[in-house]
N, C-alpha and C positions, 0 to 999 in steps of 0.2 A: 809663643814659647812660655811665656808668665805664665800663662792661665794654665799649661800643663802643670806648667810648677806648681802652682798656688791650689790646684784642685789633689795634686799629690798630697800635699802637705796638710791639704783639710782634711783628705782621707786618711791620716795618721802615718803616710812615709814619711821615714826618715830619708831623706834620697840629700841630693846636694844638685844646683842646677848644670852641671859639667855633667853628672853622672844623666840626666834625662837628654843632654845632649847628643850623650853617645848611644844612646836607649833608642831614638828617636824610629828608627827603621823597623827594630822589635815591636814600639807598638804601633808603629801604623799596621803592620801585619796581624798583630791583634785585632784592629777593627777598636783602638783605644783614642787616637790619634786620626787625623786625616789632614791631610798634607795639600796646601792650594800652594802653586807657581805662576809668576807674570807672564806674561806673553815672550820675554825673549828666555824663562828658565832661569833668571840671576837671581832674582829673590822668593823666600817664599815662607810662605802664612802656615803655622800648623795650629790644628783646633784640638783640643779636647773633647774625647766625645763621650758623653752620660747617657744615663737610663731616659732622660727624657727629652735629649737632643732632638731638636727638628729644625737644624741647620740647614737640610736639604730641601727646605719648604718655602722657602725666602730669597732675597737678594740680599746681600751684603755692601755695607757702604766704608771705606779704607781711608781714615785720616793719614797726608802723606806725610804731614807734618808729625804727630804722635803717636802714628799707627793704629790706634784705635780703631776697633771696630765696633760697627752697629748694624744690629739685626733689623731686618727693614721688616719689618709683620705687620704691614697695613695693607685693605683690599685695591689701594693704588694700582700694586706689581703683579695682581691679579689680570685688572683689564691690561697694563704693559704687557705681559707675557702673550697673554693671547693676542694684541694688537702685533706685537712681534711677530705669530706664526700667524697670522691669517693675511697681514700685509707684507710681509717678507719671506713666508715661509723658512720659517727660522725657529726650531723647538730652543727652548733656554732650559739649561741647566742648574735650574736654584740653587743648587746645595753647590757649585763652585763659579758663582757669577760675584765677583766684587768690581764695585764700582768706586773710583778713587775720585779722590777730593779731599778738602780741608774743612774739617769738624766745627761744630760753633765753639766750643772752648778756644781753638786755636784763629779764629776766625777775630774772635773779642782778644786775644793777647795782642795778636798783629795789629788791631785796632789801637790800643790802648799805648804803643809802643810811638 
C-alpha cells in the first residue's frame, strides 16, 4: 500500500493515503494496481504497477516481520521453476508466488536484541 502511495505522490498526486484506500478496486481494474492474497484470503499485498514492471517474471520473497518485499531476479528461480514442472508437474505462477520469511534487516535486529 506505501509504494502505491509513494509512487502517487512521485507522480505529482495530490491524493491522501484514506483516499487510495478507497480507490483500491478502481485501480486494480485499471490494470494500475494488482492485488496478491494469502492462502486463507485474510491478508493481502497490493503492487503498483509501471511502465516497466516485470513483477510477473520473478518470485517474490515477504518479510513477515516488516513486510518487505524483495524481487528475487536471479537465474536460481529459473532452474526452480522448471525443476517444479518437470518433477512435480507443477507450472508456477511468478508474478503471484511470494515466499515468506524474515528479511536480513530483521534477522540482524532479532540478533542484536
Amino acid at each position: 500500500m506505501n509504494d502505491i502511495y509513494n509512487n502517487l505522490i512521485i507522480n505529482g498526486a495530490l491524493i491522501g493515503k484514506a483516499t487510495v484506500y478507497r480507490q483500491l478496486d478502481r485501480f486494480m481494474s485499471e490494470g494500475i494496481v494488482k492485488k496478491f492474497t494469502d492462502n486463507e484470503g485474510k491478508g493481502a499485498y497490493y503492487r503498483y504497477i509501471n511502465d516497466t514492471d516485470e513483477c510477473d517474471n520473478h518470485f517474490h520473497l515477504k518479510c513477515v516481520d516488516c513486510a518487505e518485499i524483495i524481487h528475487m531476479k536471479c537465474e536460481f528461480v529459473k532452474y526452480l521453476k522448471q525443476h517444479i514442472l518437470a518433477d512435480h508437474e507443477f507450472h508456477v505462477d511468478e508474478g503471484r508466488t511470494i515466499i515468506y520469511g524474515i528479511c536480513g534487516n530483521c534477522i540482524n535486529q532479532h540478533s542484536d536484541n
